[in-house]
N, CA, C and O atoms as a Tripos MOL2 file, in Angstrom:
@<TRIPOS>MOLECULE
protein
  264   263    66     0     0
PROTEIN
NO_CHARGES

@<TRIPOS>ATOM
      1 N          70.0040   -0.1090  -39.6640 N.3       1 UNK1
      2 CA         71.0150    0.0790  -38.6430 C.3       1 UNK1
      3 C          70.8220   -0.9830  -37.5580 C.2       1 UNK1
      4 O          69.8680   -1.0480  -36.7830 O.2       1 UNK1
      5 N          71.9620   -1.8750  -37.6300 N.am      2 UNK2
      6 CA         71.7470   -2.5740  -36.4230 C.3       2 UNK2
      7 C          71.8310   -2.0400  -34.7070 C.2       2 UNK2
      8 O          72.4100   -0.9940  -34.4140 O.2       2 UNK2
      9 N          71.3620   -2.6640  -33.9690 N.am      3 UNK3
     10 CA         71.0220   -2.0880  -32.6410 C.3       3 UNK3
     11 C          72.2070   -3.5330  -31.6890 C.2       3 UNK3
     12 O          72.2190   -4.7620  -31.7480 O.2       3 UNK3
     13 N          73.2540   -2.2180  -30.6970 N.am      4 UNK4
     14 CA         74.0910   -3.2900  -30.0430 C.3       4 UNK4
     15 C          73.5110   -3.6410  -29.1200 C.2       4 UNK4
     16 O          72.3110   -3.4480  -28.9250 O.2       4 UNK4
     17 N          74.2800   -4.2220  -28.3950 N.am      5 UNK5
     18 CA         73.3990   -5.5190  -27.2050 C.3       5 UNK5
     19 C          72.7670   -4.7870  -26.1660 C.2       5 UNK5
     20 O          71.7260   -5.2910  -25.7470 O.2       5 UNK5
     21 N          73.2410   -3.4240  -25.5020 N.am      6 UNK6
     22 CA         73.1720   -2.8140  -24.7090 C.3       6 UNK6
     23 C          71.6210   -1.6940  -24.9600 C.2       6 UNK6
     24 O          70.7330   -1.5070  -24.1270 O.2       6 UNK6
     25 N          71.7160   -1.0880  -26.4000 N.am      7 UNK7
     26 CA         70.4960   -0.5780  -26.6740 C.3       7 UNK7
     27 C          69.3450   -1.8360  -27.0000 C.2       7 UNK7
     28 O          68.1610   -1.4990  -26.9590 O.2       7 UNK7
     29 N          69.6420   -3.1280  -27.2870 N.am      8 UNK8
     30 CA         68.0810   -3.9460  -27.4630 C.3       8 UNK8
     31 C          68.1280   -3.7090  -25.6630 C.2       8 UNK8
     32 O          67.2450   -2.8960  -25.3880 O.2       8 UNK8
     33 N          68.7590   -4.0930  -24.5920 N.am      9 UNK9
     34 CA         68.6920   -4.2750  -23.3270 C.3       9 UNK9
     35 C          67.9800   -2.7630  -22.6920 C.2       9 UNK9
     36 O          67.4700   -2.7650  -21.5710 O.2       9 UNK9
     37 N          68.0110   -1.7770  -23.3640 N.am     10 UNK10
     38 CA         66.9810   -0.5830  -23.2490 C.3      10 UNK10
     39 C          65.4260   -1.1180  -23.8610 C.2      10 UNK10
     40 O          64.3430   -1.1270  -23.2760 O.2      10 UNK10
     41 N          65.6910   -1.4530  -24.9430 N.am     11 UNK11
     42 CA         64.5110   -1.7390  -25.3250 C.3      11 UNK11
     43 C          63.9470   -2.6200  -24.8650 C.2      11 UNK11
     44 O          62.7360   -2.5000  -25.0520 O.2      11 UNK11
     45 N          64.3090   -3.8000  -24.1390 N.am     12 UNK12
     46 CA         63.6400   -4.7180  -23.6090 C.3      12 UNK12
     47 C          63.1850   -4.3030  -22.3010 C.2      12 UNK12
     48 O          62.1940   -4.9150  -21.9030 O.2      12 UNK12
     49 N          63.6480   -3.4340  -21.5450 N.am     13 UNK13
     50 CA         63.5960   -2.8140  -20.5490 C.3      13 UNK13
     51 C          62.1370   -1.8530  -20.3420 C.2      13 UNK13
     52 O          61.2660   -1.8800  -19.4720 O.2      13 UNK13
     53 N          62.3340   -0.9770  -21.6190 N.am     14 UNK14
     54 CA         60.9790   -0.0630  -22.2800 C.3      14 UNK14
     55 C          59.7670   -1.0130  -22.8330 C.2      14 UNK14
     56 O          58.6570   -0.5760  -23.1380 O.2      14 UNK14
     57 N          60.0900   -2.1330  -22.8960 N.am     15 UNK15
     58 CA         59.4110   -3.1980  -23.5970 C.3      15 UNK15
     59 C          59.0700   -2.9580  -25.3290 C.2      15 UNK15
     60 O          58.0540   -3.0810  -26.0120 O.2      15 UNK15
     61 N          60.0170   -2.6890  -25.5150 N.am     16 UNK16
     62 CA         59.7730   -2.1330  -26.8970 C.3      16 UNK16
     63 C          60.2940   -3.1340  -28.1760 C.2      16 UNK16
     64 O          61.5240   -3.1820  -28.1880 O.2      16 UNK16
     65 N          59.7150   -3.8750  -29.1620 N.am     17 UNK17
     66 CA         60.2010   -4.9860  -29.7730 C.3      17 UNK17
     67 C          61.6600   -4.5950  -30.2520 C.2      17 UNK17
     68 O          61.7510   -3.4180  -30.6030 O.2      17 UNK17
     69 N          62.5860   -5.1970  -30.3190 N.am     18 UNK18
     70 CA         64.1140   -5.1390  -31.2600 C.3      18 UNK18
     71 C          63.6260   -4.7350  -32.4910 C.2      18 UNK18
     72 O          64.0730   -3.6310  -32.8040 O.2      18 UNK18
     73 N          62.7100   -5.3300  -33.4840 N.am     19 UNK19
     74 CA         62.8530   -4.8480  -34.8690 C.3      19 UNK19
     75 C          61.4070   -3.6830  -34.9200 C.2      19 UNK19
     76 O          60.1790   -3.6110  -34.9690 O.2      19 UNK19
     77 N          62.7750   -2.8570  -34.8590 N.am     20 UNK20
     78 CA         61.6190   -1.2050  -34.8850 C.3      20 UNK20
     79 C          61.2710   -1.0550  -36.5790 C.2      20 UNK20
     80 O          60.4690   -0.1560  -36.8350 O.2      20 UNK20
     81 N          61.6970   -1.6970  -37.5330 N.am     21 UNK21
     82 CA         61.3990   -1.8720  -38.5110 C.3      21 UNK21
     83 C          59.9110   -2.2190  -38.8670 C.2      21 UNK21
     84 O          59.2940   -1.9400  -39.8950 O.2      21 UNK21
     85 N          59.4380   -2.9970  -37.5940 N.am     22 UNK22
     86 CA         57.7710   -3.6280  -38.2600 C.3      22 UNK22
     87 C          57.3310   -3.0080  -37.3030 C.2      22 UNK22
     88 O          56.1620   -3.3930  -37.2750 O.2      22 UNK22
     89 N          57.4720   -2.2260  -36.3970 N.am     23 UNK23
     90 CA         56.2270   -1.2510  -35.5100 C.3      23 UNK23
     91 C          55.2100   -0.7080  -36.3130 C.2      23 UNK23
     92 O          55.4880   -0.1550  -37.3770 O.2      23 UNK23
     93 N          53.9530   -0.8240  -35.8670 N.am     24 UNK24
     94 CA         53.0570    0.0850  -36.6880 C.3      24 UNK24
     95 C          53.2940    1.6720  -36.0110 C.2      24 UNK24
     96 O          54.0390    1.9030  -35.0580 O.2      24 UNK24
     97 N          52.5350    2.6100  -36.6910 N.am     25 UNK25
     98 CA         52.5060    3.6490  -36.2920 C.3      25 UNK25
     99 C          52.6740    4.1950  -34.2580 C.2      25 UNK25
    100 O          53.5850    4.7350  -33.6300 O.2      25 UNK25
    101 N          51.5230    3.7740  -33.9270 N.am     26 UNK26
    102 CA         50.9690    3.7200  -32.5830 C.3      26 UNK26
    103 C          52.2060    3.4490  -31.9140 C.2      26 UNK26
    104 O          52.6420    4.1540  -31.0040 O.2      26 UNK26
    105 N          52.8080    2.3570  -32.3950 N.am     27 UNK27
    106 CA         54.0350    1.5860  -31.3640 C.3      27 UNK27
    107 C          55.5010    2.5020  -31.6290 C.2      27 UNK27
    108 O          56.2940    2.7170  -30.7130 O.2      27 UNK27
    109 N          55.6850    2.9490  -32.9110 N.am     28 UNK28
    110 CA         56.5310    3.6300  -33.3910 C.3      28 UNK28
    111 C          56.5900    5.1310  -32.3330 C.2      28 UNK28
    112 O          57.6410    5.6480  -31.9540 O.2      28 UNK28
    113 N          55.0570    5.6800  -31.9690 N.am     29 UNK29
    114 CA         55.1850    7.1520  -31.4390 C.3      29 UNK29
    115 C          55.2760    6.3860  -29.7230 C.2      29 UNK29
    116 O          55.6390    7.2110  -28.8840 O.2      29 UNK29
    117 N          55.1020    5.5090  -29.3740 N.am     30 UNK30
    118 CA         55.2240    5.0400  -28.2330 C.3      30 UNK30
    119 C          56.6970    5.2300  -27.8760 C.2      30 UNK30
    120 O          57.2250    5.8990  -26.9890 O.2      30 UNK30
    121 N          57.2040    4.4430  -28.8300 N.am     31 UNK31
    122 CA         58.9600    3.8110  -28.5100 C.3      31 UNK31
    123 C          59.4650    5.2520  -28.8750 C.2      31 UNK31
    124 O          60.6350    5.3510  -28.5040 O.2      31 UNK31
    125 N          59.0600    6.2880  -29.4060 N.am     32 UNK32
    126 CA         60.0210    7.7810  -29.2500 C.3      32 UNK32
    127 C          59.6480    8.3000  -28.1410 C.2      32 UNK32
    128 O          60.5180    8.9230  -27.5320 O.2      32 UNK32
    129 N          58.1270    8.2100  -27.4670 N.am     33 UNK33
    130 CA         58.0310    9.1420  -26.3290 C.3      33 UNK33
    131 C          58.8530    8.2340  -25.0870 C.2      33 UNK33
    132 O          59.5190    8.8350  -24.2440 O.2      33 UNK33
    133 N          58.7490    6.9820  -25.0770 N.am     34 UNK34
    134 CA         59.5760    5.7790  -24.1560 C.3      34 UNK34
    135 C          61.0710    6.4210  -24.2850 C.2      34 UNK34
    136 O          61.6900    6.9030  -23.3360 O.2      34 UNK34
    137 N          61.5560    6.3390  -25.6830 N.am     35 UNK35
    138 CA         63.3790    6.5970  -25.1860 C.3      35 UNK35
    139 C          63.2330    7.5610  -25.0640 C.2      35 UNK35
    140 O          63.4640    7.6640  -23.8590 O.2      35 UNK35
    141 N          62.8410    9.1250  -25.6100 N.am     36 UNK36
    142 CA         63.4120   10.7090  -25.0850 C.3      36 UNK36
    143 C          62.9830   10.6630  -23.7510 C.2      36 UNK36
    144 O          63.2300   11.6640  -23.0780 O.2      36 UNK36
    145 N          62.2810    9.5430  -23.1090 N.am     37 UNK37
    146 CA         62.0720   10.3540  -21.4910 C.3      37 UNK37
    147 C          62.5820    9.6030  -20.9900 C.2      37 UNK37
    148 O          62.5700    9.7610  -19.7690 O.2      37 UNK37
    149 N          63.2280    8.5330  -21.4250 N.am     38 UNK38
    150 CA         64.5790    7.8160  -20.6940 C.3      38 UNK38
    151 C          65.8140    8.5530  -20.6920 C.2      38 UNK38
    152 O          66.5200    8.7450  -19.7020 O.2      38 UNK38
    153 N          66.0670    9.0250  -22.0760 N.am     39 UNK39
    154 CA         67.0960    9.4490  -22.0740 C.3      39 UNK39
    155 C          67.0110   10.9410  -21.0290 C.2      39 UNK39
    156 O          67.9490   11.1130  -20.2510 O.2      39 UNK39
    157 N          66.2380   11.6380  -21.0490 N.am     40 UNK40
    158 CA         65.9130   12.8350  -20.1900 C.3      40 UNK40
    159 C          66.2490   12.5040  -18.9310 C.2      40 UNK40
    160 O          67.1760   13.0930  -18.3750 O.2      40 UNK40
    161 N          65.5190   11.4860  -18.2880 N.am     41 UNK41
    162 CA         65.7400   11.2520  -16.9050 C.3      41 UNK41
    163 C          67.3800   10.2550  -16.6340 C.2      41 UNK41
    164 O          67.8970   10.4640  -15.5370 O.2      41 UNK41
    165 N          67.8980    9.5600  -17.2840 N.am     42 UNK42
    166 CA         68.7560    8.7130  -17.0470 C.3      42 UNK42
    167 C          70.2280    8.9320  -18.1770 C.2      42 UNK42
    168 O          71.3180    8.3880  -18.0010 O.2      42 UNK42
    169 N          69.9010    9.7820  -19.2160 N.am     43 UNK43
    170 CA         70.7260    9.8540  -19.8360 C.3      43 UNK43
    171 C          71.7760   10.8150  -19.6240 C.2      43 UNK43
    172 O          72.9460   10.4570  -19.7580 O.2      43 UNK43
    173 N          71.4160   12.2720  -19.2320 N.am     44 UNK44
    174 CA         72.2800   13.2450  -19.0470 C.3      44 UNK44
    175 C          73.0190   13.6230  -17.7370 C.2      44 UNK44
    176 O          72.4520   13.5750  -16.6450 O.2      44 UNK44
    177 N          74.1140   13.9440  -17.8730 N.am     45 UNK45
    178 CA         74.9980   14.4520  -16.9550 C.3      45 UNK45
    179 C          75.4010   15.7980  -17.2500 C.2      45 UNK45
    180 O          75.0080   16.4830  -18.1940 O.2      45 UNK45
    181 N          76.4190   16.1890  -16.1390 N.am     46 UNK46
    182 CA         76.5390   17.4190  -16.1370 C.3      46 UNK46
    183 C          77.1700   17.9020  -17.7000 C.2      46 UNK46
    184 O          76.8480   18.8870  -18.3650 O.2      46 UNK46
    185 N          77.8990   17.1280  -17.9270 N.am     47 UNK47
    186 CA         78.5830   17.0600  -18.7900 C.3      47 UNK47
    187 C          78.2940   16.5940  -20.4700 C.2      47 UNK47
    188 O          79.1280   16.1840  -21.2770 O.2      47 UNK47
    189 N          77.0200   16.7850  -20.6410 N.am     48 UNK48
    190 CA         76.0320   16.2830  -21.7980 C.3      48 UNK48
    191 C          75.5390   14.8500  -21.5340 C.2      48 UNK48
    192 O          75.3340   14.4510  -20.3870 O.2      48 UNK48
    193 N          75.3470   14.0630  -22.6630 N.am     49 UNK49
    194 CA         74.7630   12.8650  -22.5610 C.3      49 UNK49
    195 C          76.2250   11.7980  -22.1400 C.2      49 UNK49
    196 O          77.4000   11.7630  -22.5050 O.2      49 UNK49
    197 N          75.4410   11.0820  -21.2660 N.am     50 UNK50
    198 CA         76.1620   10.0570  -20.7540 C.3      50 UNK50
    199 C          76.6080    9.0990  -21.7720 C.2      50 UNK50
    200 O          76.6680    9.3140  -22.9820 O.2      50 UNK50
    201 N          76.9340    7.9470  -21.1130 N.am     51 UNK51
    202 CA         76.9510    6.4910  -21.8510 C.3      51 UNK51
    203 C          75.7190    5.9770  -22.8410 C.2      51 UNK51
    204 O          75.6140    5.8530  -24.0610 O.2      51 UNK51
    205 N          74.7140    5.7090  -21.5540 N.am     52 UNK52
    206 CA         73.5290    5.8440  -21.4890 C.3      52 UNK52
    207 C          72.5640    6.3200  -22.7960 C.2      52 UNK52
    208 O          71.9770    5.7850  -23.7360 O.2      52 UNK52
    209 N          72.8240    7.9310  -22.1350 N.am     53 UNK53
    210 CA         72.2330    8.8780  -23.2740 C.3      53 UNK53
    211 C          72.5760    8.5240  -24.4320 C.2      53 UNK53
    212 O          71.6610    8.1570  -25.1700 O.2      53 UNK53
    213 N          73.9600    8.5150  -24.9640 N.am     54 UNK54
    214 CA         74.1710    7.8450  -26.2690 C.3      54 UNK54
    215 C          73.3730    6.9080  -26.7270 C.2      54 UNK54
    216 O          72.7120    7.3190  -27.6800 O.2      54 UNK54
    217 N          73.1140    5.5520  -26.3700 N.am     55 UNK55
    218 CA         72.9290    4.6030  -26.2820 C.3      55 UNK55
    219 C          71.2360    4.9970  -26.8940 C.2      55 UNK55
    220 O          70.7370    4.8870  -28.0140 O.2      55 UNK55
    221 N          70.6850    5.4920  -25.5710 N.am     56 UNK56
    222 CA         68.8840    6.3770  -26.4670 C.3      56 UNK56
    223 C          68.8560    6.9470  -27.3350 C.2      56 UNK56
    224 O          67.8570    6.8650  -28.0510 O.2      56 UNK56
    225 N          69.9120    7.7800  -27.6830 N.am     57 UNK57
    226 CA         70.4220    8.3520  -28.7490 C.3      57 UNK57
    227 C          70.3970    7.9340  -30.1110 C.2      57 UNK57
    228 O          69.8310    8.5460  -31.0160 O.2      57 UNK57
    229 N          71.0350    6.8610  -30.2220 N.am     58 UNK58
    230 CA         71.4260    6.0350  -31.2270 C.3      58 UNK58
    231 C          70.3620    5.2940  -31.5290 C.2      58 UNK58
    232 O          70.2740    4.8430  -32.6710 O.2      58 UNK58
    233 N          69.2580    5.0040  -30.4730 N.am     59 UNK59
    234 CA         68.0480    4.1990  -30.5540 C.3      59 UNK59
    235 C          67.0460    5.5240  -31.4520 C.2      59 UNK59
    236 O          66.3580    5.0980  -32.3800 O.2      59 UNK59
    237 N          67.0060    6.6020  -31.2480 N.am     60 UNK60
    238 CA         66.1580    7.4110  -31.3090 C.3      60 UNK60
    239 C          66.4210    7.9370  -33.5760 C.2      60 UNK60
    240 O          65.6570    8.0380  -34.5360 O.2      60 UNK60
    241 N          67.9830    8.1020  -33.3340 N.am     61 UNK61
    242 CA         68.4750    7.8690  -34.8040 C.3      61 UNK61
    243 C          67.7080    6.8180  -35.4920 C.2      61 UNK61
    244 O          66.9430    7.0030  -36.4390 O.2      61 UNK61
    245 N          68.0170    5.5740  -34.8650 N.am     62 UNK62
    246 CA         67.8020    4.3770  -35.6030 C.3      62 UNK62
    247 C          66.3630    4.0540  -35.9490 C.2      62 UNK62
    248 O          66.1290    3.1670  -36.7690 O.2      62 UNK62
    249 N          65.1560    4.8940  -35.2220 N.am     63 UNK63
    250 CA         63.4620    4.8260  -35.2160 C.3      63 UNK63
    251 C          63.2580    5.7900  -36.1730 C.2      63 UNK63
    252 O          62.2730    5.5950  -36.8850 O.2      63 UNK63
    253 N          64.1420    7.1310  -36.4730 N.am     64 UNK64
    254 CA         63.9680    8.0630  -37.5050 C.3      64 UNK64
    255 C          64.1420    8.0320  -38.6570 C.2      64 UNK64
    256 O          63.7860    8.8390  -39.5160 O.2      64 UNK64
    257 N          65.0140    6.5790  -38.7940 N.am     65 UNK65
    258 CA         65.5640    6.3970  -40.3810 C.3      65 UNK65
    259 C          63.9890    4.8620  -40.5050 C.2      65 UNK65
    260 O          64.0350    4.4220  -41.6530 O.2      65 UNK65
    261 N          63.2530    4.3940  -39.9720 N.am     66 UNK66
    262 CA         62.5570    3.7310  -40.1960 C.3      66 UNK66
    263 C          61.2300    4.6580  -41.2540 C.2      66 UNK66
    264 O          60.2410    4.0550  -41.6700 O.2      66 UNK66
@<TRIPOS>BOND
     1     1     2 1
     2     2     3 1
     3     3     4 2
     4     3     5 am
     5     5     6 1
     6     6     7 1
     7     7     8 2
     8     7     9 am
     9     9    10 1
    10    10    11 1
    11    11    12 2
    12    11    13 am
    13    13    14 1
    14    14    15 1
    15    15    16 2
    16    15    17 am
    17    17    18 1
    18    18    19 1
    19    19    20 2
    20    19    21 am
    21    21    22 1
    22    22    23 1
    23    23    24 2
    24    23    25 am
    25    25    26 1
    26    26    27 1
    27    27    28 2
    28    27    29 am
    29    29    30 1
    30    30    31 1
    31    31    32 2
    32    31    33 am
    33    33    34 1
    34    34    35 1
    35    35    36 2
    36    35    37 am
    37    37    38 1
    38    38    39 1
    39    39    40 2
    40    39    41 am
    41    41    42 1
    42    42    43 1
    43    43    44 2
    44    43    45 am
    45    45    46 1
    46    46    47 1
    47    47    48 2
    48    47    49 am
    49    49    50 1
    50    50    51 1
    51    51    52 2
    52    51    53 am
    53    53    54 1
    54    54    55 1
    55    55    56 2
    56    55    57 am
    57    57    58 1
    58    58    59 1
    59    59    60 2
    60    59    61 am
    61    61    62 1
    62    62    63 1
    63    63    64 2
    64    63    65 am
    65    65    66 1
    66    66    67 1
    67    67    68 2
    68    67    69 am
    69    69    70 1
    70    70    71 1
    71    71    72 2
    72    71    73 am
    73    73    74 1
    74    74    75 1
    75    75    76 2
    76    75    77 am
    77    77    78 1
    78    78    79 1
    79    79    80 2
    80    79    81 am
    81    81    82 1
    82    82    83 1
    83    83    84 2
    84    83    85 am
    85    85    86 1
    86    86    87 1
    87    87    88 2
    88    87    89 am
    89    89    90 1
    90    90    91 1
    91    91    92 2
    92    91    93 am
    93    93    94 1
    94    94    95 1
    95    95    96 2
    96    95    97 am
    97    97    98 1
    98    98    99 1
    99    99   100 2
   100    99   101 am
   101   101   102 1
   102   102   103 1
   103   103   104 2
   104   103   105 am
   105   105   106 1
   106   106   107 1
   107   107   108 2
   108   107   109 am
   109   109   110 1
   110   110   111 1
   111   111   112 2
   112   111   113 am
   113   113   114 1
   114   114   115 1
   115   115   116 2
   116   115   117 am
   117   117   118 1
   118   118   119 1
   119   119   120 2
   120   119   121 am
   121   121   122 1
   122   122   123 1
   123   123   124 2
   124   123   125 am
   125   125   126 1
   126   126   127 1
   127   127   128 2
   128   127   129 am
   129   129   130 1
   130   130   131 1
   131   131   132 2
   132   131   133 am
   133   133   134 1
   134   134   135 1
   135   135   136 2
   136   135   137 am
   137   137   138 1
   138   138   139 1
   139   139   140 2
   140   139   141 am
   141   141   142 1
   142   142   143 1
   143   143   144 2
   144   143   145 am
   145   145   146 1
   146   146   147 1
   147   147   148 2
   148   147   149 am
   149   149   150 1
   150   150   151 1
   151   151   152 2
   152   151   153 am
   153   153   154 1
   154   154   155 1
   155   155   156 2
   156   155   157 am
   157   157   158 1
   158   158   159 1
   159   159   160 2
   160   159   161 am
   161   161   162 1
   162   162   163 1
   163   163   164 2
   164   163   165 am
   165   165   166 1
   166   166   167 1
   167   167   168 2
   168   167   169 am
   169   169   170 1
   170   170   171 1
   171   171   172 2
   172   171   173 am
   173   173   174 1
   174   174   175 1
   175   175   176 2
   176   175   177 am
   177   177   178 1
   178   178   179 1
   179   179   180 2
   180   179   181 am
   181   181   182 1
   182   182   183 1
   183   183   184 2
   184   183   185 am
   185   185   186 1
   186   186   187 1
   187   187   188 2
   188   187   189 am
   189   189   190 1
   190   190   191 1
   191   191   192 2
   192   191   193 am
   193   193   194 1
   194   194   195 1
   195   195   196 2
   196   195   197 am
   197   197   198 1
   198   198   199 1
   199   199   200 2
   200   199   201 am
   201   201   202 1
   202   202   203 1
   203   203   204 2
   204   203   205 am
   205   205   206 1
   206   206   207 1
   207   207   208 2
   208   207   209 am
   209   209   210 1
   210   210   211 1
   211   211   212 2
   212   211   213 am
   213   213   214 1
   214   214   215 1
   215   215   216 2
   216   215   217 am
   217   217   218 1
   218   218   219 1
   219   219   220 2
   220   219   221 am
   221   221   222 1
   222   222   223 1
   223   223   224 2
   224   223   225 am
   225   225   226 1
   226   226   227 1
   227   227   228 2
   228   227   229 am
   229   229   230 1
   230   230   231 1
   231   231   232 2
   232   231   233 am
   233   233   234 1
   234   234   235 1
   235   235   236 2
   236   235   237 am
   237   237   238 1
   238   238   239 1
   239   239   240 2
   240   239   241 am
   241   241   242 1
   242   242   243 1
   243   243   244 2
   244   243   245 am
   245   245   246 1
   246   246   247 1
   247   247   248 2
   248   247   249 am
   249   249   250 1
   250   250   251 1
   251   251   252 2
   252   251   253 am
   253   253   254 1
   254   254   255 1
   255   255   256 2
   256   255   257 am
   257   257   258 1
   258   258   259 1
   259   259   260 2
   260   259   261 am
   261   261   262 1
   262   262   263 1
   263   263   264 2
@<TRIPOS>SUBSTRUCTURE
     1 UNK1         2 RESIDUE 1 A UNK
     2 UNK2         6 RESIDUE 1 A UNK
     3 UNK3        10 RESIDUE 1 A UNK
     4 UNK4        14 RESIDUE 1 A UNK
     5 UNK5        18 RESIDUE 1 A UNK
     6 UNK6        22 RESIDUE 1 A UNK
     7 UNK7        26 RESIDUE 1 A UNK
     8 UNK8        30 RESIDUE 1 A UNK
     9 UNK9        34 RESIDUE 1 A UNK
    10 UNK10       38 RESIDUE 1 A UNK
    11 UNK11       42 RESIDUE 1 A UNK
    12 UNK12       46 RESIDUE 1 A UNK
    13 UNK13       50 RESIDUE 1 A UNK
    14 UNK14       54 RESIDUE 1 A UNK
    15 UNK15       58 RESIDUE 1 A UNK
    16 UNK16       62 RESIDUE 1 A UNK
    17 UNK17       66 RESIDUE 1 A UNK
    18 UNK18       70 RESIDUE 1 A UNK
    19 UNK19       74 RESIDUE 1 A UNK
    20 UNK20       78 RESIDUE 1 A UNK
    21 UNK21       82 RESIDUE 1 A UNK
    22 UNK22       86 RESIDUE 1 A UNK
    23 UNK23       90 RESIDUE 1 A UNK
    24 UNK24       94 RESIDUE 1 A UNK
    25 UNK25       98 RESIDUE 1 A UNK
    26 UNK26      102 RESIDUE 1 A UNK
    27 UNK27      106 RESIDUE 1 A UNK
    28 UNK28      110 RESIDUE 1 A UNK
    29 UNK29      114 RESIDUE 1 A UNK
    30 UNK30      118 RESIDUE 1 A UNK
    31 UNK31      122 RESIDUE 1 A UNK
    32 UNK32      126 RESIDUE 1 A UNK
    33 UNK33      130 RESIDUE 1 A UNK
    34 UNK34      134 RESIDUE 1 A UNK
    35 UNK35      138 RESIDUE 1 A UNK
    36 UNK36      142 RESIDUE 1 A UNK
    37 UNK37      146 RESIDUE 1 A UNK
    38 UNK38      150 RESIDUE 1 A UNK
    39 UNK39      154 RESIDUE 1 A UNK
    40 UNK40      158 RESIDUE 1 A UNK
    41 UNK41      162 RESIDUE 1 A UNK
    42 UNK42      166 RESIDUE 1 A UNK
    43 UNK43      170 RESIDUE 1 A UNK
    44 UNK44      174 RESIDUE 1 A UNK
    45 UNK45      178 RESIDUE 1 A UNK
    46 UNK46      182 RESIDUE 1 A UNK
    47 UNK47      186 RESIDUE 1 A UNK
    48 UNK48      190 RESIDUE 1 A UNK
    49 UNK49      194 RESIDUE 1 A UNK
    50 UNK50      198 RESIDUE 1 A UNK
    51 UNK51      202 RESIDUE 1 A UNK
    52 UNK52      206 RESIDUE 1 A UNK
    53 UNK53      210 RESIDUE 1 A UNK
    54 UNK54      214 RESIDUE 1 A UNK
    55 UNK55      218 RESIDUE 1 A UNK
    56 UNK56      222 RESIDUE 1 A UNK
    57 UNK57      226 RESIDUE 1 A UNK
    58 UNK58      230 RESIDUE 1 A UNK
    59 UNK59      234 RESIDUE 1 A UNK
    60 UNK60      238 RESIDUE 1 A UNK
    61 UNK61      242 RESIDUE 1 A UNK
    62 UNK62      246 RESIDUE 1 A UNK
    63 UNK63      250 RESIDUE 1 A UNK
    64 UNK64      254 RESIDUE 1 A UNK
    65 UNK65      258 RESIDUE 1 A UNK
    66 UNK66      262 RESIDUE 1 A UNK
């Protein structure tokens, strides 16, 4: 699954490499506890997940199918 410009710009942010494909383990449980507590603190609104949230969202999909 490719990752759009806006979720690598999370990840670069989390410092987390673009190709979650070659994370080892260690870096892999890093970059899930990094986006769910992004998305926790920055993602939700009253109204479910934001823009945002999606965005971790889709990052969090895309580390599960690795």
């Amino acid at each position: 699954m490719a990752l759009t410009k806006r979720q690598e710009q999370i990840l670069d942010t989390l410092r987390i490499p673009h190709d979650i494909s070659s994370l080892t383990d260690s870096q892999w449980l890093d970059a899930d506890d990094k986006v769910t507590e992004e998305l926790q603190l920055r993602g939700l609104s009253d109204d479910g997940l934001n823009e945002y949230g999606q965005d971790c969202d889709a990052i969090l999909y895309a580390l599960s199918q690795v």
